[in-house]
TORKOL-4160 file (C-alpha; in steps of 0.2 Angstrom, whole numbers, padded with zeros to 4 digits, m for minus):
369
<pt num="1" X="0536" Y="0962" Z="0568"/>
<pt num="2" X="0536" Y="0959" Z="0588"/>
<pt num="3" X="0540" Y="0944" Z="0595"/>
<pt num="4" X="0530" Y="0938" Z="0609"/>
<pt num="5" X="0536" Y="0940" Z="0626"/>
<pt num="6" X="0545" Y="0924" Z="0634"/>
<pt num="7" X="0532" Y="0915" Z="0650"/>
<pt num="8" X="0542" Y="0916" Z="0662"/>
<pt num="9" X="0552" Y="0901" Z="0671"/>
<pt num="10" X="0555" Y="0902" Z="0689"/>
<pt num="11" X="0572" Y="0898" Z="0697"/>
<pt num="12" X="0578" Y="0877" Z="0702"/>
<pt num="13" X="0588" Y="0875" Z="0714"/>
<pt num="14" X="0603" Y="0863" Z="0711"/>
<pt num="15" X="0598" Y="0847" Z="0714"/>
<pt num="16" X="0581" Y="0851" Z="0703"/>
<pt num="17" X="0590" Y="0854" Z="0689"/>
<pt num="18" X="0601" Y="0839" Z="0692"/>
<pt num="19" X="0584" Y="0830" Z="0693"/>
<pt num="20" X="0580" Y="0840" Z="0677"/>
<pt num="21" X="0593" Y="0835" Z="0665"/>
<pt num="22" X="0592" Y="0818" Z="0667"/>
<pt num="23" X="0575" Y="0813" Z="0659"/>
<pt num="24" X="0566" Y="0800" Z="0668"/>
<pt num="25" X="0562" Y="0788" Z="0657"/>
<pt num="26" X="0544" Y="0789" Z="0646"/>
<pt num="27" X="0532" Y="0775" Z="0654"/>
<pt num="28" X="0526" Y="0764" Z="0639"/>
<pt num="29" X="0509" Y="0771" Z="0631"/>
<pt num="30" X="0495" Y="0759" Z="0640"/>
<pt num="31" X="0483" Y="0763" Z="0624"/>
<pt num="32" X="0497" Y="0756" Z="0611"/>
<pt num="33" X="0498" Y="0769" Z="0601"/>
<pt num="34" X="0510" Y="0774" Z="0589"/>
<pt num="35" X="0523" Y="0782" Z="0602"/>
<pt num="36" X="0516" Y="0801" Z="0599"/>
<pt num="37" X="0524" Y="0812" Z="0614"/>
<pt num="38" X="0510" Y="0821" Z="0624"/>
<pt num="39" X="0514" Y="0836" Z="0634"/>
<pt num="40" X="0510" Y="0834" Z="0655"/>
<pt num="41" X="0514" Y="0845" Z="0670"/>
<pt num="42" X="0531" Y="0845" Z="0668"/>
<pt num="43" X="0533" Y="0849" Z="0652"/>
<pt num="44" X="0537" Y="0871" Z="0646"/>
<pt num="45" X="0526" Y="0873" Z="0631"/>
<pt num="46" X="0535" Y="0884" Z="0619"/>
<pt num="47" X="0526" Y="0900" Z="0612"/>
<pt num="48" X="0521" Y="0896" Z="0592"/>
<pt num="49" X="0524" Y="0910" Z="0581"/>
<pt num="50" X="0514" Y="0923" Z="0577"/>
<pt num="51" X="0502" Y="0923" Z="0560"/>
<pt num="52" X="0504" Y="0940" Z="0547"/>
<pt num="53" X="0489" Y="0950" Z="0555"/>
<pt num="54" X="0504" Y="0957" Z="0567"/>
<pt num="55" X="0493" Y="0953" Z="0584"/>
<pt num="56" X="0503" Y="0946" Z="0599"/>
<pt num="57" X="0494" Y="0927" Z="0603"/>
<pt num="58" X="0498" Y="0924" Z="0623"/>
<pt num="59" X="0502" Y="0907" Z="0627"/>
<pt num="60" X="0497" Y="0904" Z="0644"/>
<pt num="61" X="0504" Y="0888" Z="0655"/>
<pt num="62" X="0504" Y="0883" Z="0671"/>
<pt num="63" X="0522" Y="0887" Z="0680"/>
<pt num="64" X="0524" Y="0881" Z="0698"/>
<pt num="65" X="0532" Y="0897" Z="0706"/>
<pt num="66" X="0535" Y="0892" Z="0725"/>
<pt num="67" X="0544" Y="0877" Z="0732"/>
<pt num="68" X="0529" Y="0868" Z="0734"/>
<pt num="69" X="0525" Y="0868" Z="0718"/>
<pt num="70" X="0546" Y="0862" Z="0711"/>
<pt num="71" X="0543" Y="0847" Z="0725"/>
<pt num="72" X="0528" Y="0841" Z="0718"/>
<pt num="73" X="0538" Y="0842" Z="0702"/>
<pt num="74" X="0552" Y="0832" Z="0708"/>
<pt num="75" X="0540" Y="0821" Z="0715"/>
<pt num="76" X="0529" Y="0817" Z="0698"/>
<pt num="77" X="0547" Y="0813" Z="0689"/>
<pt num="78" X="0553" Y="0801" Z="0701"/>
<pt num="79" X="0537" Y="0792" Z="0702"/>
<pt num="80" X="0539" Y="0793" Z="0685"/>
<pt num="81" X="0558" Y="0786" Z="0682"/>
<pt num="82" X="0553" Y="0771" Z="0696"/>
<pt num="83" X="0539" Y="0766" Z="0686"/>
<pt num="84" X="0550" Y="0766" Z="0670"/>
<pt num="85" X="0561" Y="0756" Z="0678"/>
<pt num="86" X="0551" Y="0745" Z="0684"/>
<pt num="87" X="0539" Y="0743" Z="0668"/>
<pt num="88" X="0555" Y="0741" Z="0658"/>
<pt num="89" X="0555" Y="0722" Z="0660"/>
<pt num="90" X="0534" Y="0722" Z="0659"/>
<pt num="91" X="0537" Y="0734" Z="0642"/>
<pt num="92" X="0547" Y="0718" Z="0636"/>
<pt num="93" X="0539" Y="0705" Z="0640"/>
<pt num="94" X="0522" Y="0713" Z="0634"/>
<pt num="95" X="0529" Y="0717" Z="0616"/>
<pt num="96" X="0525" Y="0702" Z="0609"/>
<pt num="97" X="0507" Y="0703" Z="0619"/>
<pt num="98" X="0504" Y="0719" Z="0612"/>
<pt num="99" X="0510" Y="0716" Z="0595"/>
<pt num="100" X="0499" Y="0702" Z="0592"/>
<pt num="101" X="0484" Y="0711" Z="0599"/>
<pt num="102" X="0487" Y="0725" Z="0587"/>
<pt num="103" X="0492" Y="0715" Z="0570"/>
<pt num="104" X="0472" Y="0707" Z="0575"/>
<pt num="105" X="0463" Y="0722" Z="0571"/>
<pt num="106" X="0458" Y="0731" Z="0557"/>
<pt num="107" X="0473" Y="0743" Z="0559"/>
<pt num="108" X="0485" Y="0733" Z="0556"/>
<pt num="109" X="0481" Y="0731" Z="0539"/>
<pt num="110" X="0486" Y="0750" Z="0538"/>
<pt num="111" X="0504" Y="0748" Z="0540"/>
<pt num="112" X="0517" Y="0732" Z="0536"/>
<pt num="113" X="0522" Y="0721" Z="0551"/>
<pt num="114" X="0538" Y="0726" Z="0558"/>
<pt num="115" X="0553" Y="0713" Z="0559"/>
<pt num="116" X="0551" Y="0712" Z="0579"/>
<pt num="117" X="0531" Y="0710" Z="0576"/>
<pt num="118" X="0532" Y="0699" Z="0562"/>
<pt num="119" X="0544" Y="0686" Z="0574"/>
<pt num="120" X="0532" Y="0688" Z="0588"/>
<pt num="121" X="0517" Y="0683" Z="0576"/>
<pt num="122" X="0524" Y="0670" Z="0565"/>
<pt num="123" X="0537" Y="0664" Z="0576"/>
<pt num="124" X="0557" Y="0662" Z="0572"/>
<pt num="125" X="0564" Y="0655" Z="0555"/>
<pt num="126" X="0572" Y="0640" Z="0565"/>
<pt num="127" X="0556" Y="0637" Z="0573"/>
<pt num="128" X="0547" Y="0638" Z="0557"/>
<pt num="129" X="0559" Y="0627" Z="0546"/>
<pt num="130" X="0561" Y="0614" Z="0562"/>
<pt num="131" X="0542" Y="0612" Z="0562"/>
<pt num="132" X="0538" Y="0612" Z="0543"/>
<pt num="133" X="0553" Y="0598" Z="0541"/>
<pt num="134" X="0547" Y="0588" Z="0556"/>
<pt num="135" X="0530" Y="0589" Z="0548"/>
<pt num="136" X="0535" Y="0585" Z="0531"/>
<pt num="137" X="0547" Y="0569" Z="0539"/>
<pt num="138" X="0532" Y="0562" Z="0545"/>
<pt num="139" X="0521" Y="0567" Z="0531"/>
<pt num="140" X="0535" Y="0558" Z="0519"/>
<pt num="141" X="0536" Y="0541" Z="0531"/>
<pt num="142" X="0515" Y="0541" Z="0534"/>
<pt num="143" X="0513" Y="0542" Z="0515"/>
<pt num="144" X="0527" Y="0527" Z="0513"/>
<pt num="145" X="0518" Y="0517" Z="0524"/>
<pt num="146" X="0501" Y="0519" Z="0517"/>
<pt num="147" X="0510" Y="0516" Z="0500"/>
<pt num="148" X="0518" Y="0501" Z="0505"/>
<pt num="149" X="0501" Y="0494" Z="0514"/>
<pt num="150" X="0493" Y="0498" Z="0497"/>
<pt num="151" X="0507" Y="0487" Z="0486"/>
<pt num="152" X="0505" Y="0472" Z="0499"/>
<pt num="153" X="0485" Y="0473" Z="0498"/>
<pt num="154" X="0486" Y="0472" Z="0479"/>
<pt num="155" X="0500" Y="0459" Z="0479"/>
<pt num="156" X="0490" Y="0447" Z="0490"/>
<pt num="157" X="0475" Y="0449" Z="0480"/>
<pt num="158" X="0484" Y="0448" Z="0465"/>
<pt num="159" X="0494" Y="0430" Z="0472"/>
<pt num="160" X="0472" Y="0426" Z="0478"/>
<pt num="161" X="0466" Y="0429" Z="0461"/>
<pt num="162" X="0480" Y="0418" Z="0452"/>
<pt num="163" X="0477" Y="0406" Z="0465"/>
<pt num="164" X="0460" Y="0403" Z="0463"/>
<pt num="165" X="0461" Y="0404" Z="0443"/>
<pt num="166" X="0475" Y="0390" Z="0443"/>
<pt num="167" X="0463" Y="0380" Z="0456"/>
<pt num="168" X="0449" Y="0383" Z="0445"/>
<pt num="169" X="0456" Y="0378" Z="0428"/>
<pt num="170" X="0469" Y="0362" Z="0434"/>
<pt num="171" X="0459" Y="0355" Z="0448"/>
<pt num="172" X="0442" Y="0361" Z="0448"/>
<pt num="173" X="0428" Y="0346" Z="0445"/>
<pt num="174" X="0418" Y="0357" Z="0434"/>
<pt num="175" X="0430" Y="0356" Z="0421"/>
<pt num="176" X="0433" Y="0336" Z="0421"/>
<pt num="177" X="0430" Y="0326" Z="0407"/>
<pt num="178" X="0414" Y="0316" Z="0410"/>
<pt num="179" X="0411" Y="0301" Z="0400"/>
<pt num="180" X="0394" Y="0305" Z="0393"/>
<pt num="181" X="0401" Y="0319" Z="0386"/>
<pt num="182" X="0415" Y="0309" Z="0373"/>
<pt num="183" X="0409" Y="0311" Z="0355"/>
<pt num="184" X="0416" Y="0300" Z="0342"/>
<pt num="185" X="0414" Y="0302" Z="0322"/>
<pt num="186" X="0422" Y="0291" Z="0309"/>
<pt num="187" X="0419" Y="0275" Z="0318"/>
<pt num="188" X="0403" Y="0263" Z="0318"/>
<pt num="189" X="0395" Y="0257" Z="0334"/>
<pt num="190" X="0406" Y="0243" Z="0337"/>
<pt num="191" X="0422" Y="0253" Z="0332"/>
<pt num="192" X="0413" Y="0269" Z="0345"/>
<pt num="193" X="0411" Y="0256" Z="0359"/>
<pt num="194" X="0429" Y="0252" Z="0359"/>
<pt num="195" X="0434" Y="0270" Z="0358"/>
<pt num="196" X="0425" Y="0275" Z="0371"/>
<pt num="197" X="0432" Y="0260" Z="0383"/>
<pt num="198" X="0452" Y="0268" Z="0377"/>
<pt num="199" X="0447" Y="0286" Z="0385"/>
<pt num="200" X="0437" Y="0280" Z="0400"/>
<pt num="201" X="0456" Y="0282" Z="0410"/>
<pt num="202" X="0454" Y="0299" Z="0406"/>
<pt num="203" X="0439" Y="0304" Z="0413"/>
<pt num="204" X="0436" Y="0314" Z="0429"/>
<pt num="205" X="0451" Y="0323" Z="0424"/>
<pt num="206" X="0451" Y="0342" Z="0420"/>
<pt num="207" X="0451" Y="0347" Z="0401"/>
<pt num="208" X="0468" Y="0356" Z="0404"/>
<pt num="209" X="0477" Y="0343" Z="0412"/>
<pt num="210" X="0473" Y="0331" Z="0399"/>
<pt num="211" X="0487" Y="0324" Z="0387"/>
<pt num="212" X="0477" Y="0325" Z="0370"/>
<pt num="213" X="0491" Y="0314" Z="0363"/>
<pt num="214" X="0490" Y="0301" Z="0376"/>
<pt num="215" X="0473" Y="0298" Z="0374"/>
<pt num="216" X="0479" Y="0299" Z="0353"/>
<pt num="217" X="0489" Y="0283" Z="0359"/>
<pt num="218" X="0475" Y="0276" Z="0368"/>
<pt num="219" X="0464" Y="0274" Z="0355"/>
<pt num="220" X="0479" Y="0271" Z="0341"/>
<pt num="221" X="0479" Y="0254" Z="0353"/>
<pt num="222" X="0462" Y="0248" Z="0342"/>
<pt num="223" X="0467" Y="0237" Z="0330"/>
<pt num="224" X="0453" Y="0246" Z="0318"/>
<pt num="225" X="0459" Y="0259" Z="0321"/>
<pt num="226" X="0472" Y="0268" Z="0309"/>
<pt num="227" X="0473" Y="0288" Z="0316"/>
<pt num="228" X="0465" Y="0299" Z="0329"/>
<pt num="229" X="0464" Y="0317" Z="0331"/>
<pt num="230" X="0457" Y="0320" Z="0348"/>
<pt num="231" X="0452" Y="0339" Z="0352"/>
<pt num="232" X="0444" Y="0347" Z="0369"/>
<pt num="233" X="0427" Y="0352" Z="0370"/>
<pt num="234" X="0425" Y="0364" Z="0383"/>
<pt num="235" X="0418" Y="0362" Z="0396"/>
<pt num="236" X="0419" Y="0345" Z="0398"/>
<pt num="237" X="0419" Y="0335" Z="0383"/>
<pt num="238" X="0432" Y="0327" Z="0371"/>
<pt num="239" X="0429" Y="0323" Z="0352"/>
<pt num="240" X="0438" Y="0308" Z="0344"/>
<pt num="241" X="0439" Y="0309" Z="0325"/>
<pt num="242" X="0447" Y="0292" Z="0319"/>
<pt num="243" X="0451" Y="0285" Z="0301"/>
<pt num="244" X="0447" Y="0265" Z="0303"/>
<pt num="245" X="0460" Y="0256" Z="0294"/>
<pt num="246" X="0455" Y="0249" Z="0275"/>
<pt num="247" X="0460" Y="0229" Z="0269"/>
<pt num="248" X="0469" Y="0229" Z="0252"/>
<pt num="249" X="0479" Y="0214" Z="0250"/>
<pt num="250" X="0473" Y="0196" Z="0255"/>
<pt num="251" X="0488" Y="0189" Z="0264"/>
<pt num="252" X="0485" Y="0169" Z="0263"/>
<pt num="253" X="0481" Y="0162" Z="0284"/>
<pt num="254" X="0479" Y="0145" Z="0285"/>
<pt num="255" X="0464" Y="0137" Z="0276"/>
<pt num="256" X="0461" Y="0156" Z="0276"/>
<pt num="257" X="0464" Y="0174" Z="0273"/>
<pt num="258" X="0469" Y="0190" Z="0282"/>
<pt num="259" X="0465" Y="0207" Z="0276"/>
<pt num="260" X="0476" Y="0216" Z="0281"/>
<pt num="261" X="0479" Y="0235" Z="0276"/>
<pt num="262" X="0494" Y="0244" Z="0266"/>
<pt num="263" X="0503" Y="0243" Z="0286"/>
<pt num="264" X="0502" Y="0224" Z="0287"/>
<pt num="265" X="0490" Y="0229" Z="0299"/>
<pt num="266" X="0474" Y="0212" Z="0300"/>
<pt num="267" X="0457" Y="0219" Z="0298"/>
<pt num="268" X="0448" Y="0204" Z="0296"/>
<pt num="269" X="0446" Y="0187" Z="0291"/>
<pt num="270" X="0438" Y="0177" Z="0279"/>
<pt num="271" X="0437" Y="0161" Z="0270"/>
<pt num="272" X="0442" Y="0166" Z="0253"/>
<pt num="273" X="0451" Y="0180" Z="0244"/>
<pt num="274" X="0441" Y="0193" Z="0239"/>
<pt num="275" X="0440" Y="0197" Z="0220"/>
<pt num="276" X="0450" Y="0213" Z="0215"/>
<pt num="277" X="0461" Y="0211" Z="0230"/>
<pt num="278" X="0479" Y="0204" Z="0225"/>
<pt num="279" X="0486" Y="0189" Z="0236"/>
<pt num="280" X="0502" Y="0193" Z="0244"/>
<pt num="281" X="0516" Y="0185" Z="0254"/>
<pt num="282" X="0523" Y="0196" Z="0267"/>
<pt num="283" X="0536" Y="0198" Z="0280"/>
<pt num="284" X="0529" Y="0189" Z="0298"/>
<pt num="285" X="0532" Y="0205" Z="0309"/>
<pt num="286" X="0543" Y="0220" Z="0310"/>
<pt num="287" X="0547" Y="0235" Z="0300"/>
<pt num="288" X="0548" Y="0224" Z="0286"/>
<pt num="289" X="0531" Y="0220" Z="0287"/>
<pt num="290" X="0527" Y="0236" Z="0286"/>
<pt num="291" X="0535" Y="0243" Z="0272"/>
<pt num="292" X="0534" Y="0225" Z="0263"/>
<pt num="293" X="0513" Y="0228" Z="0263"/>
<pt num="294" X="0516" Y="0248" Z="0258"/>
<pt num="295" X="0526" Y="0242" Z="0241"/>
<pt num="296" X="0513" Y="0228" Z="0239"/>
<pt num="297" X="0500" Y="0242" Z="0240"/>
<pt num="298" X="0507" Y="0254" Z="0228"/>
<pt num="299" X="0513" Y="0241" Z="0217"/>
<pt num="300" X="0495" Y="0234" Z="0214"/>
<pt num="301" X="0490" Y="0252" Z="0212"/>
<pt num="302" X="0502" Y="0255" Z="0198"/>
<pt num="303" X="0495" Y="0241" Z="0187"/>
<pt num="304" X="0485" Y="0243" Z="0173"/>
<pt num="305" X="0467" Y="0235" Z="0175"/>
<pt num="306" X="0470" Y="0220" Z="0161"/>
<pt num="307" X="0485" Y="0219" Z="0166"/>
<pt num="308" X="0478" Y="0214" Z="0186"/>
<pt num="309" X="0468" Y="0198" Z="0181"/>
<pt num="310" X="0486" Y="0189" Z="0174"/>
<pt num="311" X="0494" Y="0193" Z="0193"/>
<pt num="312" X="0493" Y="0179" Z="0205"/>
<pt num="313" X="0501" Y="0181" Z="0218"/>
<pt num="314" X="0512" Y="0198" Z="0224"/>
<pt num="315" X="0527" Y="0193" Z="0236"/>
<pt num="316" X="0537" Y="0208" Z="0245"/>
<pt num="317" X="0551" Y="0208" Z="0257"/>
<pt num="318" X="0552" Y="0225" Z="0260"/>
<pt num="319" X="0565" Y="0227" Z="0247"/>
<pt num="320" X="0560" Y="0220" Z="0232"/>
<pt num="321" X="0543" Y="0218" Z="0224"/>
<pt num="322" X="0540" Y="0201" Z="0212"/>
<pt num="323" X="0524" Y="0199" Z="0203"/>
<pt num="324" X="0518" Y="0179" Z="0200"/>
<pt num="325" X="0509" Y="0180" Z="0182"/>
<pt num="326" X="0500" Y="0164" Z="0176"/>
<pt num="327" X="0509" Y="0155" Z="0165"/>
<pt num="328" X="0525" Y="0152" Z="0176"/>
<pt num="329" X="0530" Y="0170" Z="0172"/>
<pt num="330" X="0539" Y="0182" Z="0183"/>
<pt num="331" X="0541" Y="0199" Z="0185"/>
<pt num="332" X="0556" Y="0209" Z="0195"/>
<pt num="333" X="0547" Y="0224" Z="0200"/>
<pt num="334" X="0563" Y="0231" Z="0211"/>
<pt num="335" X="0556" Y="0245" Z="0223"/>
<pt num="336" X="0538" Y="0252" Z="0223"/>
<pt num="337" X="0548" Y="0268" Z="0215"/>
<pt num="338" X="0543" Y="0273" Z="0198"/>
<pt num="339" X="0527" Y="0262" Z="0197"/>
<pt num="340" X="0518" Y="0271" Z="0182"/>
<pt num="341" X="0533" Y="0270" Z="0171"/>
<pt num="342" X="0538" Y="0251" Z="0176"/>
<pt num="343" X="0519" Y="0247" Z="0171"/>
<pt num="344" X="0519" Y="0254" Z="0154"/>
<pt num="345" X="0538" Y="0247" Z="0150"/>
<pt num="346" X="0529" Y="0229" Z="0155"/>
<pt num="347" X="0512" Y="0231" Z="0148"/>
<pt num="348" X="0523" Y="0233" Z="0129"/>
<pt num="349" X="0536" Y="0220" Z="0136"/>
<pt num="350" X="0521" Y="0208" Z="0137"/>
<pt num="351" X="0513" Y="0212" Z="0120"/>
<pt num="352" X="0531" Y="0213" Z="0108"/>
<pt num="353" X="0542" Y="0199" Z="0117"/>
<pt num="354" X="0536" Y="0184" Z="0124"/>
<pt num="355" X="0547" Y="0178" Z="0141"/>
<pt num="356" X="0547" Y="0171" Z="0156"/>
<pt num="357" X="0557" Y="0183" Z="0167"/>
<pt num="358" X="0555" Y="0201" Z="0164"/>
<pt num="359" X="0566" Y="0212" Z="0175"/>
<pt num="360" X="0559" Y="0231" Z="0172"/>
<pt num="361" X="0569" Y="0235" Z="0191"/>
<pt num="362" X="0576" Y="0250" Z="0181"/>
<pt num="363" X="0562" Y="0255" Z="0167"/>
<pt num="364" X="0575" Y="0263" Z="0157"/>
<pt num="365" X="0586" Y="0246" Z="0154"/>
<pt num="366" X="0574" Y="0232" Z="0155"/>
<pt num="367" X="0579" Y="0214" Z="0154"/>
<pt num="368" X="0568" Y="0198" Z="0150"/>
<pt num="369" X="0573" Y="0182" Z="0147"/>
């Protein structure tokens, strides 16, 4: 096979191929393309090689043969190496110009960013950390603020609400006791009256703040009046439930006689003993009294009913118990202890052996003489 003939290059002079070897340098593409080398005046095209069909192919180019033409030459490069020079710094600075306008087009999609486009777009990793933690900071100390403003909010509203509930419940006048509104039961009209009277201090006060015992006390006060049991009655009421006090022993009063309950407690008075109802001597005052009229009271309760008529009089002390039996006899009762078993031991006592004193104190050993 032939080779094609070599074009022909015409002779440089010295400083032309000094000019030559040193390549000026390649202005940057203005389109942005992809770097691709394009051939220009200056450039020698070099002959391809022929195909199988064994025909020469010609290249043909365009070689400057006179002086002229090698100036012009010299001249194109200069220009050329001045304007590298001098675009060098523009290249630079453009880079990141460029590199954003491409990466906005379609065809950047093509190819993956390059590290120096990929810093141009996005920026540096210490700018982007510096910015994300400065954001974040005041993300963190916004959000602890608005937390903080929401915790006050709902502590004040909280402290509000408890405020006006206490308000509401301990000093509110729509919960005071009002005096129309006291209800009492176990009592008769007279007894109700004086009831009423004990809680009138109470009134205007609010259900809460009322001392149910205290007003227990109040209307303990009544000498009719045994116990209480006082209980609210929302919103504005009170109910008194009292036990009136019973007479059970005639304690002897002058030309007359006080009834008087199993506390030594007066209930009323009257000219005359009531029948049924034993006579008693008791204690003037004290805890004596007291627990003298309790033994009385249980003592005449133990008795048999015949046995009751042949009692006249019951005297207590608050210690011992002594029975008065017509006749002039006398019975030693002891304590109101044992009162079932005492009665029997005297009811046979009576029958079998006839006496004057009978002492059954213990039930188990009595004594009579």
């Amino acid at each position: 096979m032939k080779q094609p003939p070599r074009p022909r290059v015409p002779r440089q002079s010295a400083g032309t191929r000094a000019t030559a070897q040193t390549p000026p340098s390649r202005p940057a593409d203005p389109s942005g393309g992809d770097g691709t080398r394009t051939a220009d005046e200056g450039d020698v095209p070099r002959a391809p090689s022929g195909g199988g069909s064994g025909e020469h192919s010609t290249v043909e180019s365009h070689v400057p043969g006179t002086g002229a033409g090698r100036a012009g030459s010299d001249r194109d490069r200069g220009r050329a190496g001045r304007s590298g020079r001098a675009g060098g710094d523009s290249t630079a600075r453009g880079t990141t110009e460029r590199a954003v306008a491409r990466h906005r087009t379609p065809r950047s999609l093509e190819r993956p960013l390059e590290a120096g486009d990929a810093a141009s777009v996005l920026g540096s990793r210490e700018e982007a950390v510096s910015t994300g933690l400065g954001e974040r900071l005041e993300e963190r100390r916004r959000a602890r603020m608005r937390l903080r403003g929401t915790h006050l909010l709902v502590l004040v509203s909280a402290l509000a609400t408890v405020a006006v509930v206490v308000w509401g419940i301990l000093f509110s006048p729509l919960l005071a006791l009002s005096a129309d509104k006291v209800s009492v039961t176990g009592a008769d009209d007279d007894l109700s009256g004086q009831v009423t009277q004990a809680v009138r201090p109470f009134v205007g006060t609010p259900l809460p703040r009322i001392d149910t015992g205290a007003v227990v006390r109040a209307v303990g006060e009544i000498p009719l009046v045994r116990d209480a049991e006082v209980s609210r009655r929302w919103p504005d009421g009170l109910t008194v439930v009292v036990r009136t006090r019973v007479a059970v022993l005639a304690e002897k009063e002058g030309d007359g006689f006080a009834l008087v309950d199993d506390q030594g407690v007066a209930v009323s008075h009257r000219g005359d003993a009531p029948d049924r109802m034993p006579v008693v001597t008791l204690p003037a005052e004290g805890e004596d009294r007291v627990r003298a009229a309790g033994a009385a009271a249980t003592t005449w309760a133990a008795l048999p009913e015949d046995l009751r008529p042949e009692v006249e009089e019951v005297r207590a002390d608050g210690h011992m118990v002594t029975l008065a039996l017509s006749g002039g006899r006398t019975v030693r009762w002891g304590t109101d202890e044992d009162g079932d078993l005492k009665a029997k031991v005297l009811a046979l006592l009576l029958d079998q052996r006839p006496a004057s004193v009978y002492d059954v104190s213990d039930p188990t050993r009595p004594v009579t003489s």
